[in-house]
C-alpha positions, -999 to +999 in steps of 0.1 A: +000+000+000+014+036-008+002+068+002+012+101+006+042+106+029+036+137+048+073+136+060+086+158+038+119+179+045+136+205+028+168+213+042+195+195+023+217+185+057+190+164+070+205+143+105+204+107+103+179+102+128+151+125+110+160+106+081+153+072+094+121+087+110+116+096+076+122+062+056+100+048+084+071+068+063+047+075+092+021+081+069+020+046+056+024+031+088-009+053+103-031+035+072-016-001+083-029+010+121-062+018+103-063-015+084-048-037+109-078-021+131-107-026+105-095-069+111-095-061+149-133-050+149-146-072+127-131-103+144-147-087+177-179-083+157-181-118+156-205-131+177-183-163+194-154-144+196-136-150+232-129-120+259-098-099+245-068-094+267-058-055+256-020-062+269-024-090+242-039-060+215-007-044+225+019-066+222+003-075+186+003-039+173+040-029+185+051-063+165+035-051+137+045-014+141+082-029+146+080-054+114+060-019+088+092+001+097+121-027+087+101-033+058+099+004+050+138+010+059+144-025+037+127-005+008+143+029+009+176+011+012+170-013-022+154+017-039+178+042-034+191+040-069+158+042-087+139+072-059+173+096-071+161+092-104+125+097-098+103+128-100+091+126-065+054+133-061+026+135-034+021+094-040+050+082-054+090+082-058+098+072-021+103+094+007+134+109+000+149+112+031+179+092+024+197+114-006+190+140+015+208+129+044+242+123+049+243+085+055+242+054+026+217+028+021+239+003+039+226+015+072+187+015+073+196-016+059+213-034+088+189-018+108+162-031+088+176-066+090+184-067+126+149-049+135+131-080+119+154-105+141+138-091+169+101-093+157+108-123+146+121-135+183+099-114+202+072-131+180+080-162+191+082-153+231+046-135+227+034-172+215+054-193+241+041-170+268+004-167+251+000-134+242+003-139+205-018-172+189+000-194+170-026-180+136-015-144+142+025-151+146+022-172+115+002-142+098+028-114+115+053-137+098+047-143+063+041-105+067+074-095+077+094-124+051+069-114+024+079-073+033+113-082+034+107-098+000+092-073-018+124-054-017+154-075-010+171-104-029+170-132-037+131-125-039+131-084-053+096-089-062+092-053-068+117-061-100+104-094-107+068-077-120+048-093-096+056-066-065+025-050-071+003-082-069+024-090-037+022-054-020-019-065-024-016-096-006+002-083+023-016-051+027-054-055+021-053-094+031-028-105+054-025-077+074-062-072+080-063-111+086-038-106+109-062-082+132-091-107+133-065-138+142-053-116+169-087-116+186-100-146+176-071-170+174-079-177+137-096-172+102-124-182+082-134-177+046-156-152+056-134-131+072-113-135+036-144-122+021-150-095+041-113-082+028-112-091-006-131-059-019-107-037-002-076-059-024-096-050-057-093-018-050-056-020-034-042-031-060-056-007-088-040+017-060-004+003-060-003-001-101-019+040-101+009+051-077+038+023-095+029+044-131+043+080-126+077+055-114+076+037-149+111+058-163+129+058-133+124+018-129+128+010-170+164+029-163+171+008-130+163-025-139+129-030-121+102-046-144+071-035-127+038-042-145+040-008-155+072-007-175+067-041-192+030-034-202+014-015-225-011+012-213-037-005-230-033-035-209-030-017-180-062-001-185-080-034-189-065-048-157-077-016-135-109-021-152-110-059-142-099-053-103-129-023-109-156-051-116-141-075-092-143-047-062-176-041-071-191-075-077-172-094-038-187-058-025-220-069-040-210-108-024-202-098+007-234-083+017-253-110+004-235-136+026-233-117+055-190-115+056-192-085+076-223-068+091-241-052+069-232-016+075-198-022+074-199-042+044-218-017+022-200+014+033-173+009+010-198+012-020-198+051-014-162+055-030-179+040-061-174+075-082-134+073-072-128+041-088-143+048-114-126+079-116-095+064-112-100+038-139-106+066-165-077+083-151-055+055-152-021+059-172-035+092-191-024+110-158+007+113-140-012+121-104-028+087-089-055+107-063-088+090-076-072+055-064-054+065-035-083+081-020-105+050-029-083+028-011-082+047+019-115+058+018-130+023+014-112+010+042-117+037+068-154+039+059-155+002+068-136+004+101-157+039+110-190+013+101-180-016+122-169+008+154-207+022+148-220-015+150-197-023+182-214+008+198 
């Protein structure tokens, strides 16, 4: 998932430290709080779901705080070539924060690496001493290898041309699925379900934000869908994820995935992807789709806090 990074700074001598906060890309890491939240409330929503521990809700959201930022600082590090070439924008081209400090990629890289030993062991204590089910630290871990993944070899799948299909999974699935495995110590098909419309609409986000990128990643080697498609293809893809958001929206309420309010509420960013699909590689600036994945998710989580009331 890519949004906006409101941490922008201007001063070229930027200090390591504002750098890294930077790279960490609090912007994107508020969304995953949103998203990770929306699976929190819906697994409470369900009706046999046993008494939550919040020390346990704790523990779960500073692993996953702790595994978003070494896959953000994993990102910057691999991408530093192609962000200096990019034309950076409100949605796209990094955060920027690393050319314009005074430090190389090699350290939010060791950092990034030694951050996710940690998770990854503190993961493991949270299970042994039961504040993490053995669902959610699977989930928290094929999140962190698949974040690490996207960006680092031998994986790269951000240059492979399948980083935008995986960015999806671990966004708009996993980590929601994470939330609900938190609370209810596991996952149905329904709770899948209840996701999948905001992973239509995720992805036709990350390929909107991946397009204005396209030069800067032909020049560096990354094959994104975007630089080894045509526009024409790409346009028929959007409009595909388009009809598939609207028709597991459409599935969703009639099988009851979610409560119904919560659901339906993400039908009301209907003008925005349909916006964004005429928009769709005839402009450089991705807003339509961004705000339509944003938007659908956070009108879901405001609906099920409403029902929980």
């Amino acid at each position: 998932m890519r949004i906006m990074d409101m941490t922008i700074v201007a001063d070229p001598g930027l200090g390591r430290a504002r750098a890294l906060v930077a790279m960490a890309r609090p912007s994107q890491v508020a969304l995953i709080v949103l998203v990770w939240s929306s699976g929190v409330l819906l697994g409470v929503a369900r009706p046999d779901t046993p008494a939550i521990r919040p020390a346990d809700l704790g523990v779960a959201l500073v692993l996953l705080l702790a595994a978003a930022v070494a896959a953000h600082w994993a990102n910057e590090a691999a991408d530093a070539e192609t962000d200096a070439g990019s034309v950076r924008t409100r949605f796209s081209g990094g955060s920027g924060a690393l050319a314009r400090s005074d430090m190389g990629a090699s350290l939010p890289l060791r950092l990034s690496l030694g951050l996710a030993v940690t998770v990854a062991i503190t993961g493991v204590i949270a299970v042994v001493v039961g504040a993490l089910t053995v669902a959610a630290a699977f989930l928290l871990g094929a999140g962190l290898a698949g974040g690490l993944a996207y960006s680092l070899p031998p994986v790269a799948a951000m240059r492979r041309g399948w980083g935008e299909v995986l960015n999806m999974l671990l966004g708009a699935l996993l980590l929601p699925l994470f939330g609900v495995a938190v609370v209810r110590g596991g996952i149905d098909p329904l709770d899948v379900l209840a996701f999948l419309p905001f992973a239509a609409v995720t992805l036709g986000s990350v390929m909107a934000t991946a397009w204005p990128d396209r030069m800067a990643d032909a020049a560096t080697g990354k094959r994104t869908l975007q630089v080894r498609w045509r526009p024409r293809r790409l346009r028929g893809v959007y409009a595909a994820l388009a009809a598939m958001w609207l028709c597991s929206t459409l599935l969703a309420i009639a099988v009851e995935a979610a409560p119904p309010l919560a659901a339906a509420a993400g039908l009301l960013v209907l003008p925005l992807v349909v916006l964004g699909a005429v928009r769709y590689t005839r402009t450089e600036d991705p807003w339509p789709s961004v705000v339509a994945m944003v938007g659908s998710i956070a009108l879901m989580t405001v609906a099920l806090a409403v029902v929980m009331v």
